[in-house]
C-alpha positions as CSV (number, residue, x, y, z in Angstrom):
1,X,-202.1,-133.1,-52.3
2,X,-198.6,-134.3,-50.3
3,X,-196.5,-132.4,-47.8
4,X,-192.7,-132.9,-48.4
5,X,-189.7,-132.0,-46.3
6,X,-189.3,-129.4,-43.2
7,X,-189.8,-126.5,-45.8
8,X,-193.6,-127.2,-45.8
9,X,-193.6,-127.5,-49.7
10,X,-197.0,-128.9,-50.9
11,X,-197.5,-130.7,-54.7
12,X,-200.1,-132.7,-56.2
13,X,-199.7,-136.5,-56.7
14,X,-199.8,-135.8,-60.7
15,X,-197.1,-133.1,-59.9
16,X,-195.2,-135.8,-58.1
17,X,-195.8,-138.3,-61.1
18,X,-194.5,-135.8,-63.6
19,X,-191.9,-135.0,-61.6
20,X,-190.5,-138.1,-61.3
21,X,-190.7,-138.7,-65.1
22,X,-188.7,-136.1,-65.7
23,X,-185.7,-137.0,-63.8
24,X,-185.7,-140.3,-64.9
25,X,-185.9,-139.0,-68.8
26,X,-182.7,-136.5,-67.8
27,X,-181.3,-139.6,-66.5
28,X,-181.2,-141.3,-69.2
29,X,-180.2,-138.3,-71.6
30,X,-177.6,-137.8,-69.6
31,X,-176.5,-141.5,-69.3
32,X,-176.7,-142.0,-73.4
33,X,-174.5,-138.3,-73.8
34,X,-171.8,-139.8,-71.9
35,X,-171.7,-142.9,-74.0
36,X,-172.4,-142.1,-77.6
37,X,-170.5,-140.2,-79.6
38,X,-167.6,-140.7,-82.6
39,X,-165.7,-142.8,-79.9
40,X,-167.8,-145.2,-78.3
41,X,-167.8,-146.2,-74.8
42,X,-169.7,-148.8,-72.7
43,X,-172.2,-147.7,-70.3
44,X,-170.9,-148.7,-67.4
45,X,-167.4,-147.4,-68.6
46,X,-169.0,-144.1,-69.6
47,X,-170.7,-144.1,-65.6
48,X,-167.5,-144.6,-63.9
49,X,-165.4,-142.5,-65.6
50,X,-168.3,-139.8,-65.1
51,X,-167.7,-140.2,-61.8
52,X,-163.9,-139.9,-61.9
53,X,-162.9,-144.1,-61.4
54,X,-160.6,-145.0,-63.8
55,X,-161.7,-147.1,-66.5
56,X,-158.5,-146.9,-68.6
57,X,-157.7,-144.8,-72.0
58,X,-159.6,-143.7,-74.1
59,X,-162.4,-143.4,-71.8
60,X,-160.8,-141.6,-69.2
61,X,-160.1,-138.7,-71.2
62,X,-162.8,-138.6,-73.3
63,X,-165.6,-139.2,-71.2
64,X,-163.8,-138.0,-68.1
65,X,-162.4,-134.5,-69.1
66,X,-164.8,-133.7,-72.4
67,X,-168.1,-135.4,-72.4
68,X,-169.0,-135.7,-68.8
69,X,-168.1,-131.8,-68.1
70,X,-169.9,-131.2,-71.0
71,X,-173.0,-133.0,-70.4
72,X,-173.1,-131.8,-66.4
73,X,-173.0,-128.4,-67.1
74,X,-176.2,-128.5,-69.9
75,X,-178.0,-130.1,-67.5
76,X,-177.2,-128.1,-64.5
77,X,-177.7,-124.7,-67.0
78,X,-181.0,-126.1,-68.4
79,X,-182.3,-126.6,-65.3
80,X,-181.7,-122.9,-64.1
81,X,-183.0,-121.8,-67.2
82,X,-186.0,-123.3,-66.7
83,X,-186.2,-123.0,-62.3
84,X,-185.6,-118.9,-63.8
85,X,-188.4,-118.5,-66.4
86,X,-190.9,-120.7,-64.2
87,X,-189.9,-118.1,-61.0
88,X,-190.5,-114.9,-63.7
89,X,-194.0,-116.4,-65.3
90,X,-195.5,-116.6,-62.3
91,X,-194.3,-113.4,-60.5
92,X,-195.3,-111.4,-63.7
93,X,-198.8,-114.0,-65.1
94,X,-197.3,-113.8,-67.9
95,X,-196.1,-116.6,-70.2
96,X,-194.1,-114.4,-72.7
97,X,-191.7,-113.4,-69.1
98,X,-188.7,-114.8,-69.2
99,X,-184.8,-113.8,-69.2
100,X,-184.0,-113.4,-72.8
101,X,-187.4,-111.5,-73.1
102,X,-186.9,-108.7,-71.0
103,X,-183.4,-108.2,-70.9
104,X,-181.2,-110.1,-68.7
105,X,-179.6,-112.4,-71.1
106,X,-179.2,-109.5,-73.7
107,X,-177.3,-107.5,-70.9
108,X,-175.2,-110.6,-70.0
109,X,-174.4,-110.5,-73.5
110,X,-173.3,-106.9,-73.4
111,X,-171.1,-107.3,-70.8
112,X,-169.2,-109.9,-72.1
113,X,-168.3,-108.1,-74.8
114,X,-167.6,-105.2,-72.9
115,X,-165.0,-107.3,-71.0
116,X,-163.7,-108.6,-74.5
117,X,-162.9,-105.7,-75.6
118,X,-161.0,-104.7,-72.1
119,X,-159.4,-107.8,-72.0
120,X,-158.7,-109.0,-75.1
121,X,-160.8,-112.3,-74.2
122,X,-157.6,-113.8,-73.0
123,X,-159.7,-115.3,-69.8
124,X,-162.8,-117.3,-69.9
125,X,-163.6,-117.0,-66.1
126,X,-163.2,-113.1,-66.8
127,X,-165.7,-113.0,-69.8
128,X,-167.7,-114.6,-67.4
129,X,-167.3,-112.5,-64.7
130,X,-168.3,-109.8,-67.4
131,X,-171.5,-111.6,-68.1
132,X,-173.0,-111.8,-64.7
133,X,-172.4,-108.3,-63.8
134,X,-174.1,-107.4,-66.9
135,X,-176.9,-108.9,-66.3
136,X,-177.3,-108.4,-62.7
137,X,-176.9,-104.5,-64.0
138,X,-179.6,-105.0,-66.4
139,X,-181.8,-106.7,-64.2
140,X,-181.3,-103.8,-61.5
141,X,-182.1,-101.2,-64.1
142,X,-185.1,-103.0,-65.0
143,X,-186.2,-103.6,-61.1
144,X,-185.7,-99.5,-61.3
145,X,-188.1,-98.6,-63.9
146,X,-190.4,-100.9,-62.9
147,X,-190.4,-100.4,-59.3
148,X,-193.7,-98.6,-57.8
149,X,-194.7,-99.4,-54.5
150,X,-192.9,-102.8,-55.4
151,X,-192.5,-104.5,-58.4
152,X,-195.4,-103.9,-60.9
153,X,-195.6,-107.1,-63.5
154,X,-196.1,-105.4,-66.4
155,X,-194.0,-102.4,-66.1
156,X,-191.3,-105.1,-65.2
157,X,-192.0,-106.7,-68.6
158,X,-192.2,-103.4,-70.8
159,X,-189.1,-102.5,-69.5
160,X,-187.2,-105.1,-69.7
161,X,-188.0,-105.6,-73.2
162,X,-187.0,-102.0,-73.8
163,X,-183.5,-102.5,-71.9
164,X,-183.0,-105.8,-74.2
165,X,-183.4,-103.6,-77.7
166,X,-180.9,-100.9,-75.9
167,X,-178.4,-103.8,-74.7
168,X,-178.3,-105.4,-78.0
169,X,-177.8,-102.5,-79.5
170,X,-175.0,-101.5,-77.2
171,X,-173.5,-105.1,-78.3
172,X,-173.6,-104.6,-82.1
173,X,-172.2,-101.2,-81.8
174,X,-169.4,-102.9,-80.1
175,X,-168.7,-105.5,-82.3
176,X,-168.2,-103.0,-85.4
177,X,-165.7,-101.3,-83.2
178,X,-163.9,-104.7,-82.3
179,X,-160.7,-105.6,-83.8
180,X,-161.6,-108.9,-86.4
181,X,-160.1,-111.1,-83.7
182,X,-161.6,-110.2,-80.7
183,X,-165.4,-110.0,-82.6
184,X,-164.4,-113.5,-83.6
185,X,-164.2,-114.4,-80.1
186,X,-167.6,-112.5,-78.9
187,X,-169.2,-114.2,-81.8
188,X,-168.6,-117.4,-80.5
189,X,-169.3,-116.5,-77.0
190,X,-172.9,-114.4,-78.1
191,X,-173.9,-117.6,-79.9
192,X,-174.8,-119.6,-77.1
193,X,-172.9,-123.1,-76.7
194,X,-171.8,-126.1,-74.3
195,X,-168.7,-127.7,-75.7
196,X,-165.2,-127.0,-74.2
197,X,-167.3,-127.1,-70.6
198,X,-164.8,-127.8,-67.7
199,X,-165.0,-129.1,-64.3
200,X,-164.9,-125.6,-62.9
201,X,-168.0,-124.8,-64.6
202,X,-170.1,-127.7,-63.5
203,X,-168.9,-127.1,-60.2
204,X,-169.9,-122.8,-60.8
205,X,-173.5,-124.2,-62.4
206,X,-173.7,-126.4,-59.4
207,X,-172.9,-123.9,-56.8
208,X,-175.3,-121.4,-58.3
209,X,-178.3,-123.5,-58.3
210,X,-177.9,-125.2,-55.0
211,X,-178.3,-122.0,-53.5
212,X,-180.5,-120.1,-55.8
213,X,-182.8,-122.8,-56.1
214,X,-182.6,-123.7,-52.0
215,X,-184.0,-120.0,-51.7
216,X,-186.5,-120.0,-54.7
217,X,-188.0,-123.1,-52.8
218,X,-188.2,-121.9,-49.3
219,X,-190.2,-119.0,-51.2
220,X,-192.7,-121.4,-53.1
221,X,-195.1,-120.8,-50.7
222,X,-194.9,-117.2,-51.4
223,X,-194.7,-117.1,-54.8
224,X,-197.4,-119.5,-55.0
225,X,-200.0,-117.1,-52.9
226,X,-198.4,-113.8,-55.2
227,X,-200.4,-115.4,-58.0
228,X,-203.9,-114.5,-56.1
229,X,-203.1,-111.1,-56.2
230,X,-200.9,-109.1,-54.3
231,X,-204.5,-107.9,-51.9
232,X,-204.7,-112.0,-51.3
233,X,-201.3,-112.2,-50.4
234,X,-201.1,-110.2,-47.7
235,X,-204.0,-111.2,-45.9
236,X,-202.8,-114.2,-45.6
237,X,-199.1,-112.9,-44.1
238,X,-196.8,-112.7,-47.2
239,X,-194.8,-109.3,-46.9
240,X,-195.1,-108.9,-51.0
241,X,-192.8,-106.3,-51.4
242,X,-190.0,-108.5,-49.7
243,X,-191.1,-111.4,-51.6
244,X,-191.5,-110.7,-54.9
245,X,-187.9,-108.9,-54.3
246,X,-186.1,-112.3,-53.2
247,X,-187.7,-114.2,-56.5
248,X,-187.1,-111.6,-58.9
249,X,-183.4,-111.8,-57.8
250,X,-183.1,-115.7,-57.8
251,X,-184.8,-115.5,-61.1
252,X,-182.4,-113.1,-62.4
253,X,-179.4,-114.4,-60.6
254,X,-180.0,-117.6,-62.1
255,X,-180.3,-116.9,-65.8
256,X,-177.4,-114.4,-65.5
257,X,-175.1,-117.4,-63.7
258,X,-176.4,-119.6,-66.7
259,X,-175.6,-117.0,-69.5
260,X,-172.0,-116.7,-67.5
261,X,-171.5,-120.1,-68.2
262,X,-172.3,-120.7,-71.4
263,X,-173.3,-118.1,-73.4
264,X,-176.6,-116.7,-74.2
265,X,-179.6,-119.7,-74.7
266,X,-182.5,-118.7,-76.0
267,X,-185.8,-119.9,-75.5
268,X,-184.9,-122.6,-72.6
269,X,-186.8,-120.2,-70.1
270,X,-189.6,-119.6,-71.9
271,X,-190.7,-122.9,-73.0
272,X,-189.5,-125.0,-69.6
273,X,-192.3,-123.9,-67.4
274,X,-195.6,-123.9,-70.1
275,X,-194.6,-127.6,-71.0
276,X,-194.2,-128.7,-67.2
277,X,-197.4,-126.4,-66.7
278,X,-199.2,-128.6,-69.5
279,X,-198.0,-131.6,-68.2
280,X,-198.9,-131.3,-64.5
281,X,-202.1,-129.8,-65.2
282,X,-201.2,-127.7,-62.0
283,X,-202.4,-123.2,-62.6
284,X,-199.6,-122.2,-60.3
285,X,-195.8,-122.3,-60.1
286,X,-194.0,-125.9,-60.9
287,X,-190.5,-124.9,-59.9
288,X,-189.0,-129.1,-59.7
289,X,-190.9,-129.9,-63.0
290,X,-189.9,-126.9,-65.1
291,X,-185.9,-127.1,-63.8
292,X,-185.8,-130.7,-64.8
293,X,-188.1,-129.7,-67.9
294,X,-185.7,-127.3,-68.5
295,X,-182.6,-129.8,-68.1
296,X,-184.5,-132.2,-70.3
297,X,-184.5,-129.7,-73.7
298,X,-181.1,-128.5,-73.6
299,X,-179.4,-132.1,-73.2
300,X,-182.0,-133.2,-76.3
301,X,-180.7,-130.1,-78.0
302,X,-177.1,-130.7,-77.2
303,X,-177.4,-134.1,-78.6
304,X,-178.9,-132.8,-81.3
305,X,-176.3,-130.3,-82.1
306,X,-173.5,-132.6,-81.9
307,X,-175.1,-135.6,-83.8
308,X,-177.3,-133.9,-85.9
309,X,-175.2,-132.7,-88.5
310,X,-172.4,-135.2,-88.8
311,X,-169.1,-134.0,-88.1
312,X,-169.8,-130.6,-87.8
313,X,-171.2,-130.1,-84.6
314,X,-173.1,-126.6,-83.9
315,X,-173.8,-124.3,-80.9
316,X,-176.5,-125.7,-78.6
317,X,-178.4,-122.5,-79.1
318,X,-179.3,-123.1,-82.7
319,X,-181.4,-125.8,-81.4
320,X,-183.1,-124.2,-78.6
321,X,-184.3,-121.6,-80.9
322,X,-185.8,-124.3,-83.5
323,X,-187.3,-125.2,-81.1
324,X,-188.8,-122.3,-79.4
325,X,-189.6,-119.7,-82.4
326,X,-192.7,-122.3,-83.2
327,X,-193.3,-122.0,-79.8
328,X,-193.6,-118.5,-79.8
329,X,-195.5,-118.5,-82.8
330,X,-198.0,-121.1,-81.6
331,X,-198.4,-118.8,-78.5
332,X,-199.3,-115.6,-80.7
333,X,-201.9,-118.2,-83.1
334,X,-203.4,-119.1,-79.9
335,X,-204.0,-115.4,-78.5
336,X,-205.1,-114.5,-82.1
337,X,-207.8,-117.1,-81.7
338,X,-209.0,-115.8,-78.3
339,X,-206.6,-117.7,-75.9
340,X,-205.8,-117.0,-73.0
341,X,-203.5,-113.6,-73.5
């Protein structure tokens, strides 16, 4: 086991190892999204235009203002989604807890709708703003109902799963109330997708998980002694209530700044954490692995969605949920066979 850093954060050598891994594996995603596509460009071209030195046209414009926004943002997103579902899994000991399970995203997803149909969706940044607040109000309803003494796991998953069903209800009902234009434009939005990213959003995704993530780290500790049982927890100092507070709103602050973003992604959250868990080999919480986990699978999907198909390039969140419905289906085989629950 090393120390790291003032913070006191502790990790395994094999954590360390997988760790590393992963960053050089979003490294290199990230390095082959900026350079292939229907236009070509070199490498080193496609790097320094990234990183705003001119390399000449076409490859300042379409690595500079398209891809490289594009490809920033996914992995910045990905890795919330997956610093998010690790933070919930672990409050809750529960692999099925993440954000579009119990609510958040769906509520995020109700909101922007809502603001379409005030607005007109005339403003991205205010469909956005209409997304966060609707998942922070979902996520506060669900803190609500399950709050007893503190926040008890399981009522925290029940009801969140009942506030989802109730959002997404509240979100069809508005679209058959929409005018045909306006549900074209929450369509699009509800589907989940990373294309027409700008600068502004990498620098909003960027913002949101520097600070989220700085707090969800200085908590590790914490979150990492919740897992023993609240009775453990305080006996060895951690005020629980306080605790499990803080996380539950980075958690939920971080999926609903992601869903802002770019729409609702399914799946990211849920399957980030259990593959960085399988990988390390580590019981408790693997916040570094399952962000850059989590940044790994939605720049593989994004590829995938713009490659995949030809010329027709489809929403990033088809891919993710390819991908994660055999999850979740592997996960139900495995409890049906006696697994772990």
């Amino acid at each position: 086991m090393l120390r790291l850093g003032p913070l006191g954060i502790t990790t395994h050598r094999r954590t360390l190892a997988v760790g590393a891994a992963l960053l050089a594996v979003v490294v290199v995603l990230v390095v082959l999204s900026l350079a292939v596509g229907r236009a070509n460009v070199g490498v080193l071209d496609s790097l320094r235009a990234a990183v705003g030195i001119s390399v000449g046209a076409p490859g300042d414009f379409i690595v500079g203002q398209v891809r490289a926004p594009r490809v920033f943002t996914t992995a910045l997103v990905g890795a919330m989604l997956g610093l998010a579902g690790a933070i919930l899994q672990s409050l809750t000991r529960n692999p099925l807890a993440s954000p579009d399970f119990i609510g958040i995203s769906a509520g995020a997803g109700t909101g922007a709708v809502l603001t379409i149909v005030a607005i007109g969706g005339s403003s991205i940044w205010v469909t956005a703003a209409g997304a966060a607040a609707g998942g922070v109000a979902a996520a506060a309803l669900i803190v609500t109902l399950s709050w007893r003494r503190g926040i008890v796991p399981l009522r925290l998953v029940l009801a969140g799963i009942g506030i989802g069903f109730v959002a997404q209800a509240a979100t069809q009902f508005l679209l058959t109330t929409m005018e045909i234009y306006q549900a074209r434009d929450a369509l699009v939005w509800l589907v989940g997708s990373t294309a027409s990213r700008t600068w502004q959003h990498v620098a909003l995704a960027a913002a949101l998980l520097a600070v989220l993530g700085s707090i969800a780290l200085w908590h590790s500790r914490a979150l990492r002694t919740l897992e023993m049982g609240d009775d453990a927890a305080r006996a060895l100092g951690i005020t629980v209530t306080r605790s499990r507070l803080v996380l539950t709103a980075c958690s939920v602050l971080l999926a609903a700044g992601a869903t802002a973003v770019v729409g609702p992604i399914a799946f990211v959250a849920l399957v980030a954490p259990a593959v960085a868990a399988r990988l390390t080999r580590h019981a408790g919480a693997t916040l570094i692995p399952s962000a850059l986990m989590g940044a790994a699978i939605l720049l593989t999907a994004d590829l995938a969605a713009q490659h995949a198909t030809g010329a027709l390039q489809l929403p990033v969140g088809i891919f993710t949920a390819a991908v994660g419905a055999p999850y979740l289906l592997w996960l139900v085989w495995r409890a049906s066979r006696g697994g772990s629950a």
